[in-house]
C-alpha positions as a Markdown table, in Angstrom:
| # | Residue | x | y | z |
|---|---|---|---|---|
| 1 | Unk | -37.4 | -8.8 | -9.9 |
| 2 | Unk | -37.2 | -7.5 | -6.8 |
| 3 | Unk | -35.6 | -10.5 | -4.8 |
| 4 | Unk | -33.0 | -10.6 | -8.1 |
| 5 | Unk | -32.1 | -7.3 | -7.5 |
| 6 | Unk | -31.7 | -8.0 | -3.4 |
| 7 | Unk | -29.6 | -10.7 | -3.8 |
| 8 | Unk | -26.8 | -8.8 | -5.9 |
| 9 | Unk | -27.2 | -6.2 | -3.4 |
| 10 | Unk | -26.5 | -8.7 | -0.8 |
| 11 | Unk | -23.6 | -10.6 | -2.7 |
| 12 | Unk | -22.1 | -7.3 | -3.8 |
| 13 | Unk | -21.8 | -6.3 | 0.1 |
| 14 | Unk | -20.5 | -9.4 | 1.0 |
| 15 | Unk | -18.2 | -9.0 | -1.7 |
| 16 | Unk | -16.4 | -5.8 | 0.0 |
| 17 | Unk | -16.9 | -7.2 | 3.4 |
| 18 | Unk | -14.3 | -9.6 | 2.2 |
| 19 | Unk | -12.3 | -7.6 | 0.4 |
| 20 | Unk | -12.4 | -5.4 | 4.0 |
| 21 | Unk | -11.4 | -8.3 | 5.7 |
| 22 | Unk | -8.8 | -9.7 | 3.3 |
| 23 | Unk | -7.5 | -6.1 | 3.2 |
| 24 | Unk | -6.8 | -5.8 | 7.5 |
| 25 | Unk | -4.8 | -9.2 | 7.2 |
| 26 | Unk | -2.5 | -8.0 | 4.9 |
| 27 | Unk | -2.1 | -4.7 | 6.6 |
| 28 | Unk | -1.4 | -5.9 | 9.6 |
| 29 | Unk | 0.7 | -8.4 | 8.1 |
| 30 | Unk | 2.5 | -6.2 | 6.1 |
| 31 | Unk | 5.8 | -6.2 | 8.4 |
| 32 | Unk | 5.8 | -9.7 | 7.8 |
| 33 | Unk | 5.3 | -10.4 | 4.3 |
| 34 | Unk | 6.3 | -8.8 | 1.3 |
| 35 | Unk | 3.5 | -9.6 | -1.1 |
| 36 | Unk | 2.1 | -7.8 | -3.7 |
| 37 | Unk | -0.6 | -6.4 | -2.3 |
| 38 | Unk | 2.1 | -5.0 | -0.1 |
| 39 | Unk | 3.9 | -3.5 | -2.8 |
| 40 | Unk | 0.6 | -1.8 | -3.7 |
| 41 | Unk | 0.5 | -0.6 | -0.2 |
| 42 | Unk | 4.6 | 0.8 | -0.1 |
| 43 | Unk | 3.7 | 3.5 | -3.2 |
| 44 | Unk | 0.4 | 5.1 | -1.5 |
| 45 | Unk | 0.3 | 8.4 | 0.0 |
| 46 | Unk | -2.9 | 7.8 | 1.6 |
| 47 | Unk | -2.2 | 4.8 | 3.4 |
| 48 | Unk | 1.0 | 6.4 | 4.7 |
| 49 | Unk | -0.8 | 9.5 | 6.0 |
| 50 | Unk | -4.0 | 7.1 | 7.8 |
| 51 | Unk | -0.8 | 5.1 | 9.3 |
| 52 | Unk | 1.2 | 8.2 | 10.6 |
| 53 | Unk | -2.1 | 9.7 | 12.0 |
| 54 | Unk | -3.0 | 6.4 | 13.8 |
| 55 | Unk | 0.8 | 5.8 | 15.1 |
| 56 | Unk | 0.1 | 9.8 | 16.5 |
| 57 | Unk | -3.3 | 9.8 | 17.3 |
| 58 | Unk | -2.6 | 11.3 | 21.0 |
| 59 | Unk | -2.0 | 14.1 | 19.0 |
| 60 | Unk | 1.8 | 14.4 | 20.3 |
| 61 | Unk | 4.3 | 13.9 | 17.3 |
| 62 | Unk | 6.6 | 10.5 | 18.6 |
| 63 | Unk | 10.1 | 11.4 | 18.6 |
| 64 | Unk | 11.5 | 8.5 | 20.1 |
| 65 | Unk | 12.4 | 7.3 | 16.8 |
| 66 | Unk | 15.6 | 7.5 | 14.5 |
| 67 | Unk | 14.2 | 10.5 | 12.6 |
| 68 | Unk | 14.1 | 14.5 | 13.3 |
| 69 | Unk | 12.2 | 17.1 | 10.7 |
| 70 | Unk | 14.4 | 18.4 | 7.6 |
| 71 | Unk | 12.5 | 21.2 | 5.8 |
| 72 | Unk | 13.6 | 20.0 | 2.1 |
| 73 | Unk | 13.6 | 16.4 | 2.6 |
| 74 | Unk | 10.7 | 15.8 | 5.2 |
| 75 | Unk | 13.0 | 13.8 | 7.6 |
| 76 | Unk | 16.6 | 12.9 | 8.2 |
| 77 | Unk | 18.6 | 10.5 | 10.6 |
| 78 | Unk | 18.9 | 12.8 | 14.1 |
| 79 | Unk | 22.4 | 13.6 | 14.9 |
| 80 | Unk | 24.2 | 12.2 | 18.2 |
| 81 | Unk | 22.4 | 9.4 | 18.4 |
| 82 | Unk | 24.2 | 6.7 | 20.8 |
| 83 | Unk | 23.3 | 3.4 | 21.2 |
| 84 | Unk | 19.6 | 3.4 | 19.8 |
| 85 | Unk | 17.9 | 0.3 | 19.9 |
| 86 | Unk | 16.1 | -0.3 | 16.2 |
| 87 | Unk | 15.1 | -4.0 | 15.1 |
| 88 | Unk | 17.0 | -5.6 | 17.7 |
| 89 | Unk | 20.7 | -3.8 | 17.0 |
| 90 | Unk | 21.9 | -0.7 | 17.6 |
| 91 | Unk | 22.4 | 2.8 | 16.3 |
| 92 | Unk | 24.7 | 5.8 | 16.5 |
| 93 | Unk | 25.1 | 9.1 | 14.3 |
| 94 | Unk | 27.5 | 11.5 | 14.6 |
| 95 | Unk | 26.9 | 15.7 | 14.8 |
| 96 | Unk | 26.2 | 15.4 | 11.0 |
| 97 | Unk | 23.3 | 13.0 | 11.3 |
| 98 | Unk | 25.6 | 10.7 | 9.2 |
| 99 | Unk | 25.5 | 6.9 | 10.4 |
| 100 | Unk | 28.4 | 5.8 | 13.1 |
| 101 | Unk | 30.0 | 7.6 | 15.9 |
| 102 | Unk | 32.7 | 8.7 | 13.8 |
| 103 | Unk | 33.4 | 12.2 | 13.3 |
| 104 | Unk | 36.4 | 12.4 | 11.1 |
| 105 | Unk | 36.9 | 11.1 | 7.4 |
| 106 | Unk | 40.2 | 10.6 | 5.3 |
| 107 | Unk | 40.5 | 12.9 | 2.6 |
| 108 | Unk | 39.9 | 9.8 | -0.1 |
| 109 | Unk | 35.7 | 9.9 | 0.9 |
| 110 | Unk | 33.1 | 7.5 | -0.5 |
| 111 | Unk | 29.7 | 9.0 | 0.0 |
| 112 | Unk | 26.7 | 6.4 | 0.1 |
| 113 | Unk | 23.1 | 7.1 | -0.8 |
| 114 | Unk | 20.0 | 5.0 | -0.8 |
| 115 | Unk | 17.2 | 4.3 | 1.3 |
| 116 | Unk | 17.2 | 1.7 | 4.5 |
| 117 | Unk | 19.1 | -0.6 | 2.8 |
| 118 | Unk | 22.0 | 2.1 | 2.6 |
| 119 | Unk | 21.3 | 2.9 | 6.4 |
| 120 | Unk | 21.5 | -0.3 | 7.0 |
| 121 | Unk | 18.1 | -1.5 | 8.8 |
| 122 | Unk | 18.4 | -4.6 | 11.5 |
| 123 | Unk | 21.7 | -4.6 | 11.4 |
| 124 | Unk | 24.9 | -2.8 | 14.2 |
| 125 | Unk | 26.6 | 0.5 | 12.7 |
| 126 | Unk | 29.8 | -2.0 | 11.9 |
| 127 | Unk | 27.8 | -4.3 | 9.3 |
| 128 | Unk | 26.4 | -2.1 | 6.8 |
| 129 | Unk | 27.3 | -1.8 | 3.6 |
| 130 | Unk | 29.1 | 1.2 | 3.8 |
| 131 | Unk | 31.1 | -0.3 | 6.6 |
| 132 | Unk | 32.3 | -3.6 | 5.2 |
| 133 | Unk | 33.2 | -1.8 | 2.3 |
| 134 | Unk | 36.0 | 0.9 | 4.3 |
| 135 | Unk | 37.1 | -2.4 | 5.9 |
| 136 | Unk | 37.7 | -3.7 | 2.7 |
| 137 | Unk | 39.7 | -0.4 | 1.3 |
| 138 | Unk | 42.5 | 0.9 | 3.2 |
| 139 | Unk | 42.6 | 4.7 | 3.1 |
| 140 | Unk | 39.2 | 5.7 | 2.4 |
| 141 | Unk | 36.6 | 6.9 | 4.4 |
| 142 | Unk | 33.1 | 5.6 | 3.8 |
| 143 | Unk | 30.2 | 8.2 | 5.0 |
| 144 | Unk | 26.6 | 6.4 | 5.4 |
| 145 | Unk | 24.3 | 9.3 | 3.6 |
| 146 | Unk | 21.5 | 6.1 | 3.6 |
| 147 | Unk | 18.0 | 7.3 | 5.3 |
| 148 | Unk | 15.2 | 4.9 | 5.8 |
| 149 | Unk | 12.1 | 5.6 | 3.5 |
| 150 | Unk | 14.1 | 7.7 | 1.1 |
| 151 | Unk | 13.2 | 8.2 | -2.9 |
| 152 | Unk | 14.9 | 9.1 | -5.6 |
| 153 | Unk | 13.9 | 12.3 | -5.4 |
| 154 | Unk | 15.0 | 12.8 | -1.5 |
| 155 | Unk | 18.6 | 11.0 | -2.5 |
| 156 | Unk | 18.9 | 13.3 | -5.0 |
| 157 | Unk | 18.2 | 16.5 | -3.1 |
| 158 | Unk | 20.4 | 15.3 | 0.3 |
| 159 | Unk | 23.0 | 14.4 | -2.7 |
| 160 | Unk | 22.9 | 17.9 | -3.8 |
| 161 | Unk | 23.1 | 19.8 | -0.4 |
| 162 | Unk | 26.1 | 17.5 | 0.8 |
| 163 | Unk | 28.4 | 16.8 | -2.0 |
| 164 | Unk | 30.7 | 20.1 | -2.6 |
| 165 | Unk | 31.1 | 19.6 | 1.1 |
| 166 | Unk | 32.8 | 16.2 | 1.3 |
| 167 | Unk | 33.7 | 16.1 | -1.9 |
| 168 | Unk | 33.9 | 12.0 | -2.6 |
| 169 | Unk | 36.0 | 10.1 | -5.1 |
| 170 | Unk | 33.4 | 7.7 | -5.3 |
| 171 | Unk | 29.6 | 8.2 | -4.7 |
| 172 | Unk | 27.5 | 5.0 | -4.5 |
| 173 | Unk | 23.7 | 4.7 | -4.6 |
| 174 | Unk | 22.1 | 1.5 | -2.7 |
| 175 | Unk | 18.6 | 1.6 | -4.3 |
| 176 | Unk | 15.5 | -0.7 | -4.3 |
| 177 | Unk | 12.3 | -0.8 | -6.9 |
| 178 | Unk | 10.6 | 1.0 | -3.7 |
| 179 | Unk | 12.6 | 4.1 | -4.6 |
| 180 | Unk | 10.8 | 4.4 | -7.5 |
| 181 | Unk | 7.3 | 4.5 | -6.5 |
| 182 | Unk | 8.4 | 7.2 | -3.7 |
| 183 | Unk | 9.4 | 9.8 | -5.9 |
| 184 | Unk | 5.1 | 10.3 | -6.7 |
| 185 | Unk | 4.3 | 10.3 | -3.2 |
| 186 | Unk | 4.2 | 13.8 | -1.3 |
| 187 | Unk | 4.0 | 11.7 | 2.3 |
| 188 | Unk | 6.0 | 8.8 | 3.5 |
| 189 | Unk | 7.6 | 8.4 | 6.7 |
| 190 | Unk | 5.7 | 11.9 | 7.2 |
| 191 | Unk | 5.5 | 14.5 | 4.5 |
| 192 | Unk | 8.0 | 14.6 | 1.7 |
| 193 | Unk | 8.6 | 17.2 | -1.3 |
| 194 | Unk | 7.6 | 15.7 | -4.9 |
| 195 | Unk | 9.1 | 15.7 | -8.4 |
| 196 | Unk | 6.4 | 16.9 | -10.8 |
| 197 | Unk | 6.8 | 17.6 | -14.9 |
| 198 | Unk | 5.2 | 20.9 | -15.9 |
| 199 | Unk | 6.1 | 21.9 | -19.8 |
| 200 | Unk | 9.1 | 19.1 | -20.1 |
| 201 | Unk | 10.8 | 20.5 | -16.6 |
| 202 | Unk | 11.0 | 19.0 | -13.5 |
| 203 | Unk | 9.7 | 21.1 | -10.3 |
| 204 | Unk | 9.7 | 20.0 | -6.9 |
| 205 | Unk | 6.7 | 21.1 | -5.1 |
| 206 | Unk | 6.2 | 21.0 | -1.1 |
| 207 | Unk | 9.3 | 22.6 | 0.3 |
| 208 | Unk | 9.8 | 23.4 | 2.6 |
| 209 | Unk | 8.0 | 20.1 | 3.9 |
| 210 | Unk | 5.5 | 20.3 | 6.0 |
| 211 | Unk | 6.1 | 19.7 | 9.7 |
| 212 | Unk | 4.6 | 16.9 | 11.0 |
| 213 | Unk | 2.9 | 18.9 | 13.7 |
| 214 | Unk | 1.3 | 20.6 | 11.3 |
| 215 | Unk | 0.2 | 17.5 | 9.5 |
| 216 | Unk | -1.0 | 16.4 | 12.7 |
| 217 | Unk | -3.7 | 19.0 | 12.4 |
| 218 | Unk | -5.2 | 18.0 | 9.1 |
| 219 | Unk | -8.4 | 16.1 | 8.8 |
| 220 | Unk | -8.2 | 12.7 | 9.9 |
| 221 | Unk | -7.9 | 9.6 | 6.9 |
| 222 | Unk | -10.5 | 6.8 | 7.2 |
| 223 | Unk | -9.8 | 3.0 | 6.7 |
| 224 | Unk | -13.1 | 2.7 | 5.2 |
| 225 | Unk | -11.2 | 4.5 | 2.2 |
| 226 | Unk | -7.9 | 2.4 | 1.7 |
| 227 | Unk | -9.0 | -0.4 | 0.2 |
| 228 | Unk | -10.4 | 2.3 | -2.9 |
| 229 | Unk | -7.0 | 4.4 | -2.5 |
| 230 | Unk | -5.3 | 1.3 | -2.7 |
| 231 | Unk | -7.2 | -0.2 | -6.2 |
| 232 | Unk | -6.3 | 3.5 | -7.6 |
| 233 | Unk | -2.8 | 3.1 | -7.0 |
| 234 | Unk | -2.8 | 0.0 | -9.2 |
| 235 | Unk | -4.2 | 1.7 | -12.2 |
| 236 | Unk | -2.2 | 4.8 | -11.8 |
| 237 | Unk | 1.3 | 2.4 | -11.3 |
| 238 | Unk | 0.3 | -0.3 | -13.6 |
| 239 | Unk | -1.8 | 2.0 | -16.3 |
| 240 | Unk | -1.7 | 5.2 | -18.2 |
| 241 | Unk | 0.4 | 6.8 | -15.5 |
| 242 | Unk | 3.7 | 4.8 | -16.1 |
| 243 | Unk | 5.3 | 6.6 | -19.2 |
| 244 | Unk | 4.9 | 9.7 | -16.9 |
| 245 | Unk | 6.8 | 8.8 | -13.7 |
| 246 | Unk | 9.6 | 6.6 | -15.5 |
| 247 | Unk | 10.0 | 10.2 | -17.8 |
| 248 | Unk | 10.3 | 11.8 | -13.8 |
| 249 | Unk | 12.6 | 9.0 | -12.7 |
| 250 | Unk | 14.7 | 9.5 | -15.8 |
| 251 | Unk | 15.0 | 13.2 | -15.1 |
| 252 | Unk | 16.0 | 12.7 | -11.7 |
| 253 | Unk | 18.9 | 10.0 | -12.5 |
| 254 | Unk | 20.3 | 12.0 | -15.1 |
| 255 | Unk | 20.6 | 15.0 | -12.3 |
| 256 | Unk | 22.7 | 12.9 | -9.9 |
| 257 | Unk | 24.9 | 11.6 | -12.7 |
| 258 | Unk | 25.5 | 15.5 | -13.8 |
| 259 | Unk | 25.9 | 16.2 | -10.2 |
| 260 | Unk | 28.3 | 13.7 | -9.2 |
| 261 | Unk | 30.4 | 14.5 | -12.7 |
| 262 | Unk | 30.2 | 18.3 | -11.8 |
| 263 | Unk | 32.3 | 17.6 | -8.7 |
| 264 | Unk | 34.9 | 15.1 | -10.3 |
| 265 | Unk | 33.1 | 11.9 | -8.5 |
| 266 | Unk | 32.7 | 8.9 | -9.8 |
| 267 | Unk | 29.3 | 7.0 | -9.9 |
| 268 | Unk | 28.2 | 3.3 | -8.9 |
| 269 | Unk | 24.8 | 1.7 | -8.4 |
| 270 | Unk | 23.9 | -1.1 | -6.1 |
| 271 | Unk | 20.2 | -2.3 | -7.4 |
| 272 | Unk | 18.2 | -4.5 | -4.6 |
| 273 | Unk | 15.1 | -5.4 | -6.4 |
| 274 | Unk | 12.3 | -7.7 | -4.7 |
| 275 | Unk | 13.0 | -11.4 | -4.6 |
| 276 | Unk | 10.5 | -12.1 | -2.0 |
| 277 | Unk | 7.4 | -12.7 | -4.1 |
| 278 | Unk | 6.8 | -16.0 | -4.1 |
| 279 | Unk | 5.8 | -17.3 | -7.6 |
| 280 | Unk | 5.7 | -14.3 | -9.2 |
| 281 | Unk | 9.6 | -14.2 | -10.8 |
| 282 | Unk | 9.8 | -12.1 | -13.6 |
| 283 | Unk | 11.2 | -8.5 | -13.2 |
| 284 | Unk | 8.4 | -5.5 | -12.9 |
| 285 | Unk | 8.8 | -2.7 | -15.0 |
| 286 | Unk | 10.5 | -0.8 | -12.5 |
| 287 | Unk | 13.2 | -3.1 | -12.7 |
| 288 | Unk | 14.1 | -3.4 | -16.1 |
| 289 | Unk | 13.7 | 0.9 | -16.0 |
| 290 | Unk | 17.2 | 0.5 | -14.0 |
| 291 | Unk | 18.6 | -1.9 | -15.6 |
| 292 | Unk | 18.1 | 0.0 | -19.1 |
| 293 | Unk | 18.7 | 3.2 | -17.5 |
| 294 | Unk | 22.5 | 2.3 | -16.5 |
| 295 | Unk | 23.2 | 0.3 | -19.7 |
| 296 | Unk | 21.9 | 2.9 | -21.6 |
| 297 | Unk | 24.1 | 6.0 | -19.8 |
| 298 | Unk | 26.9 | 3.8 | -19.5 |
| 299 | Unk | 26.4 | 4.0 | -15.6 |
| 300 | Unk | 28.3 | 0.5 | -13.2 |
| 301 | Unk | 26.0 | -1.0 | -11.4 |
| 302 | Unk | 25.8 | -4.3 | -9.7 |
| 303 | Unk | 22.9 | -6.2 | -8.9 |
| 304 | Unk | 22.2 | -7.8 | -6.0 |
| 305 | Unk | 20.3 | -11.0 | -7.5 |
| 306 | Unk | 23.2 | -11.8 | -9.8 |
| 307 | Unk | 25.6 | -11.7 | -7.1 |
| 308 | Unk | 23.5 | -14.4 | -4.9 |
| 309 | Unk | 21.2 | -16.0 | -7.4 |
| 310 | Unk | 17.2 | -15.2 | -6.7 |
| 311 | Unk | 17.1 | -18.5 | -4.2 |
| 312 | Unk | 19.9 | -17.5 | -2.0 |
| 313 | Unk | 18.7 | -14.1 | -2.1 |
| 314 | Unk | 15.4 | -14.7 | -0.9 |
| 315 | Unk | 17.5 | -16.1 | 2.3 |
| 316 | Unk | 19.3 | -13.3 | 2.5 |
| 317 | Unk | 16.7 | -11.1 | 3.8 |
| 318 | Unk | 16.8 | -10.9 | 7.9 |
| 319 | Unk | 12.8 | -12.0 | 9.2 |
| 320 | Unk | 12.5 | -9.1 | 11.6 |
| 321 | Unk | 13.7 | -6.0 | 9.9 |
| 322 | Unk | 12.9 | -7.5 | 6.4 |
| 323 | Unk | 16.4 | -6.3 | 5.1 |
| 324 | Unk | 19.7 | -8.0 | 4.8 |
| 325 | Unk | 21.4 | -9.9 | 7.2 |
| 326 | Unk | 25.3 | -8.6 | 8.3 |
| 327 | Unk | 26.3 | -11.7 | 5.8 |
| 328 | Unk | 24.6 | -10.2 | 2.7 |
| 329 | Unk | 25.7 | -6.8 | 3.3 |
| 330 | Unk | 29.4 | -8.3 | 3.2 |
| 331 | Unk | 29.1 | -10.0 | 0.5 |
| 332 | Unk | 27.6 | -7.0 | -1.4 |
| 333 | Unk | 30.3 | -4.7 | 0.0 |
| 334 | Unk | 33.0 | -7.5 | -1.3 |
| 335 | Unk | 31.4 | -7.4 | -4.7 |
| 336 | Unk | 31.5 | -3.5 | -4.9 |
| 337 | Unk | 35.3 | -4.0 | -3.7 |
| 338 | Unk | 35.8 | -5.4 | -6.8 |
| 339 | Unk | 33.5 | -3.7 | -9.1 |
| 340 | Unk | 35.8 | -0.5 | -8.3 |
| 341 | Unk | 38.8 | -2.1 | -7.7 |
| 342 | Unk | 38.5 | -3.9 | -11.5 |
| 343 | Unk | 37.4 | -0.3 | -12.5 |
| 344 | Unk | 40.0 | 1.6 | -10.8 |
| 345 | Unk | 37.5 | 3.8 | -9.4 |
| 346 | Unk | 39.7 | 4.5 | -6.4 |
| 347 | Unk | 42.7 | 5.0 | -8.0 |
| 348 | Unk | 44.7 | 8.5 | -7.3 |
């Protein structure tokens, strides 16, 4: 009885030693692979904060990156940027911590949101979205609003603050199905407010953010613990938790589309969703949300798989930066052209 009992023991601990092992493969691999273990990974706040706190473990915040600290959005792209090297290309900003050197806009403005496929990861200022797409359209100006790591909830809230200022004909949203699982995270990049429903109203919670400093100072995460936080994310994604946070989402999509109607905008949609994984084709939850979402509120979108077909896509996506090559983000720009032009989006 005693041996029995011994041997599960032994078994079950060779069990999570494995699981341990398996687990540091695919988290150092993550950079390299998008695989669904890794898309398990991208939506937890706890693997974000042991990452942040190894990255800064001298104790020193890092800020030879792209980012500087925004008190409602936990981060934005640092202004005046020149020539910073990122995944092999370069980047600038101007004053406005907007994307590009440039400075001054036409008076015929398309604003673009969206995470680091707005901003345009891996890629030179010239060959982002946002960019193709002014080459494309004499007489607008296109202003890069994209920030990498951003949700929903943070396109929203930098959509809100910047809007009545430019005041756009046309706003466009570059989003992925990463987006979504941001908005229920309160740390990213570094700490980030969060969307919560309390008596059928949305609140946003953690603002101002706090300051990574600060962060710096809170008890330290243990990788002993990820592969558990990791597991919980599953069921709270993939479980009794999902009515809730597309109900949040929901919330959140309808405020930009009242925002962007408020101030006499049009709005367009550019959905990216994850083509990278492997055998596993059909569309997640998450992506059919969008897709019913803009049917639904009559919102244009275009998405990005139809444009290339899921093969092509899969080449599309640049093996460094793990984001599109200069040749996607043309072609997408050169659909949108149309999209708008078709839809006389741009008209005066």
């Amino acid at each position: 009885m005693i041996l029995t009992i011994l041997t599960g023991l032994l078994l079950f601990l060779c069990f999570l030693a494995l699981l341990r092992i398996l687990f540091f493969i695919a988290i150092f691999s993550y950079g390299k692979i998008k695989s669904f273990l890794g898309v398990m990974i991208e939506g937890s706040d706890y693997y974000w904060k042991w990452k942040f706190l190894r990255k800064h473990s001298s104790g020193k915040v890092n800020y030879q990156g792209l980012d500087i600290y925004e008190s409602n959005r936990g981060w934005t792209l640092a202004p005046n940027l020149r020539n910073k090297l990122h995944y092999g290309s370069y980047v600038n900003s101007n004053n406005l911590g907007v994307r590009g050197a440039k400075n001054n806009f036409s008076k015929r403005k398309v604003l673009f949101f969206g995470d680091s496929f707005c901003f345009g990861e891996g890629v030179e200022d010239n060959q982002t979205i946002s960019s193709f797409f002014e080459e494309e359209n004499s007489g607008i100006s296109s202003v890069n609003l994209g920030v990498h790591g951003y949700g929903i909830d943070q396109q929203y809230m930098y959509l809100k603050d910047t809007i009545s200022k430019y005041k756009p004909k046309l706003t466009c949203f570059i989003i992925t199905d990463n987006d979504f699982r941001r908005n229920f995270m309160d740390f990213r990049d570094s700490a980030k407010p969060k969307f919560e429903l309390k008596n059928n109203n949305l609140l946003v919670s953690n603002i101002p953010v706090v300051k990574p400093e600060e962060f710096l100072k809170t008890k330290s995460y243990s990788i002993f613990r990820l592969p558990f936080e990791i597991i919980k994310h599953f069921f709270i994604y993939y479980g009794i938790g999902k009515r809730k946070r597309k109900k949040i989402c929901n919330m959140l999509l309808d405020r930009i589309k009242k925002t962007t109607e408020e101030n006499g905008s049009d709005l367009i949609f550019i959905y990216v969703n994850d083509a990278r994984r492997g055998l596993w084709y059909r569309l997640s939850y998450i992506d059919r949300f969008f897709i019913k979402y803009f049917r639904r509120n009559g919102i244009k979108y275009i998405y990005a798989e139809k444009i290339f077909g899921r093969k092509k896509l899969k080449q599309m996506f640049d093996t460094l930066s793990g984001h599109f090559t200069p040749e996607a983000n043309k072609l997408i720009a050169q659909k949108l052209s149309e999209t708008v032009s078709e839809r006389g989006m741009l008209n005066e």
